[in-house]
C-alpha positions in Angstrom: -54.3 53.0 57.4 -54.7 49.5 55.8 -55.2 47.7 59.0 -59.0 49.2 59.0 -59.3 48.3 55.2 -58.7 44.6 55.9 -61.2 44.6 58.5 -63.9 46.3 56.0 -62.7 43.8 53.8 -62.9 40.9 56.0 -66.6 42.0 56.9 -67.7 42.7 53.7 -66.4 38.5 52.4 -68.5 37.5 54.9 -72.0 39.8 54.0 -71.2 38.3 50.4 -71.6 35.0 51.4 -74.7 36.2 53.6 -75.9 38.0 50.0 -75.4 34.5 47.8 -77.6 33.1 50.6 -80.4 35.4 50.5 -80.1 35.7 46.3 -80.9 31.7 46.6 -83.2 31.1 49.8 -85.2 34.1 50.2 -88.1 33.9 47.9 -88.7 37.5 47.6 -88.1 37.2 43.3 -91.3 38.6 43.2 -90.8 41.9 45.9 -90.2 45.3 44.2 -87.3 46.1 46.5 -85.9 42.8 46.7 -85.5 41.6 43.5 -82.4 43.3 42.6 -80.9 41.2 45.5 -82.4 37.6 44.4 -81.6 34.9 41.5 -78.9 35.8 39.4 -78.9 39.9 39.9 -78.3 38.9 43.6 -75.2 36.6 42.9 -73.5 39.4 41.0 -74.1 41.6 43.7 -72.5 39.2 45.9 -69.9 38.7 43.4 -69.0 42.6 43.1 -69.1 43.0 47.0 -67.0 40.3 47.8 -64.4 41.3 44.6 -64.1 45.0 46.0 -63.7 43.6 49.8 -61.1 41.2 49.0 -58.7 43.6 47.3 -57.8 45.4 50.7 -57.2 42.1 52.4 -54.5 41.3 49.3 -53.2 44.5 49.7 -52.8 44.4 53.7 -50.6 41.2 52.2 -48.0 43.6 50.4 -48.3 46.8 53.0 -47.6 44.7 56.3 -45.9 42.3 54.2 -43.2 41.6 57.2 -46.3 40.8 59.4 -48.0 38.4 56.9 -44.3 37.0 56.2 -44.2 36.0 60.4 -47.5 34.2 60.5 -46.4 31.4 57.7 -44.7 28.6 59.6 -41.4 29.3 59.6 -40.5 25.6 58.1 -42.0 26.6 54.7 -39.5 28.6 52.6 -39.6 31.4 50.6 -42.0 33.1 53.2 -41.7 36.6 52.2 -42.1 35.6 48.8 -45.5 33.8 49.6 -46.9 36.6 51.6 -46.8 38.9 48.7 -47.6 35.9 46.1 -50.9 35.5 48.4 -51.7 39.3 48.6 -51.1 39.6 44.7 -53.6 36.5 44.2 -56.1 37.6 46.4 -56.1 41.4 44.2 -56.3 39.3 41.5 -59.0 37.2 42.5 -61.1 40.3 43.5 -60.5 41.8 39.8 -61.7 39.4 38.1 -65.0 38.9 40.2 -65.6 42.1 39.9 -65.2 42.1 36.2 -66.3 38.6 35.7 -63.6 37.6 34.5 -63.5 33.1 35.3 -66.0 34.1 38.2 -66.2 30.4 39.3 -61.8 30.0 39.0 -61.3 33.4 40.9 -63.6 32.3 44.0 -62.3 28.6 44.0 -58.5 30.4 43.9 -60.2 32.9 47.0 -61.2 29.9 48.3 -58.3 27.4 48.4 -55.9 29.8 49.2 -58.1 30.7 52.7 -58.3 26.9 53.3 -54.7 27.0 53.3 -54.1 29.9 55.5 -56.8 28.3 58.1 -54.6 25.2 58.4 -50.8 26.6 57.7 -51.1 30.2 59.6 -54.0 29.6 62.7 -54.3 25.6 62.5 -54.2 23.3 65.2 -50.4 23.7 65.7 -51.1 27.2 67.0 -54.0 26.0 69.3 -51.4 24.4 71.5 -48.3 26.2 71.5 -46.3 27.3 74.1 -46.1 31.6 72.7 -48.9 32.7 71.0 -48.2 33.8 67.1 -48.9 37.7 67.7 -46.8 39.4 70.6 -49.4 40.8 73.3 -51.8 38.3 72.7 -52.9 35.6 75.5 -51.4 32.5 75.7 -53.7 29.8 74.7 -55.8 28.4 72.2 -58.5 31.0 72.1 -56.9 33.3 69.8 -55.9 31.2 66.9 -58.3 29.3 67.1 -60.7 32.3 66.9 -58.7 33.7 63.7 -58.9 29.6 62.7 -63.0 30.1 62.2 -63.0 33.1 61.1 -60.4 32.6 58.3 -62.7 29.1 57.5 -65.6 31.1 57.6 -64.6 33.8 55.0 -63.3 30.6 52.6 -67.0 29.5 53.5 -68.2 32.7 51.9 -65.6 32.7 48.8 -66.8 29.0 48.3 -70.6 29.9 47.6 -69.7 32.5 45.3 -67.8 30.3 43.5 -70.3 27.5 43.3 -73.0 30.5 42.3 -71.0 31.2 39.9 -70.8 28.6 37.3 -71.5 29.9 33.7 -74.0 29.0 31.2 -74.1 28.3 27.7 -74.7 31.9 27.6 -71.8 32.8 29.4 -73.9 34.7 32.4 -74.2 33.6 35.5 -76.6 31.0 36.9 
């Protein structure tokens, strides 16, 4: 079922951002263990954990696509279209951080597209309207605005990949 893949992959964005912020902050360069997790072997880690957990959230894009379709505001056009540009873009954006492919371009894409779906999909719109978005769910502002912070803090995560990402002159990661 790709419901509990886009949970996995929604918990695994957010342990990547966690992973960039121990590869930078920790200190433990020096620790047998550890190392592998620190300074740039610790960014690619984050980078290949984050690329493999944001495949199954694009692909809950294209297999609930009718879902995805009903959470863009209905004033925007094309929104069956945009739910599976959106899932395609965010397979897209996982392949080529897990191959390294523009690192820095995928996360910022990653990144700019959850920024987006924060304001357009859960936004402050949805915090005071009179139905809730998802059938079943309470009236109120608690759930979107829940799914509002947790949508901002994935595009957190996806935003310090991308700004540990930047290439050298040697074309590796910093």
């Amino acid at each position: 079922m790709e419901a509990v893949w886009l949970g996995f992959g929604e918990i695994g964005m957010l342990l990547a951002g966690g992973l960039v912020l121990f590869a930078r902050l920790s200190g433990l360069e020096g620790s047998t263990f550890f190392a592998r997790f620190t300074g740039r072997r610790g960014i690619r880690v984050a980078q290949v954990v984050f690329g493999l957990s944001v495949i199954p959230v694009g692909l809950s894009h294209l297999f609930y696509g009718q879902i995805t379709a009903s959470l863009i505001p209905s004033w925007m056009p094309f929104r069956m279209g945009l739910a599976y540009m959106t899932g395609i873009g965010q397979i897209a954006c996982g392949v080529a951080l897990l191959f390294s492919f523009q690192p820095r371009l995928a996360a910022l894409v990653e990144a700019s597209m959850l920024a987006l779906f924060a304001f357009f999909v859960w936004g402050p719109g949805t915090w005071i309207a009179a139905s809730p978005k998802f059938a079943g769910t309470p009236p109120g502002f608690r759930f979107p605005l829940t799914a509002f912070l947790i949508t901002w803090v994935i595009g957190a995560s996806a935003l310090l990949i991308a700004i540990n990402s930047a290439p050298s002159k040697s074309g590796s990661v910093r």
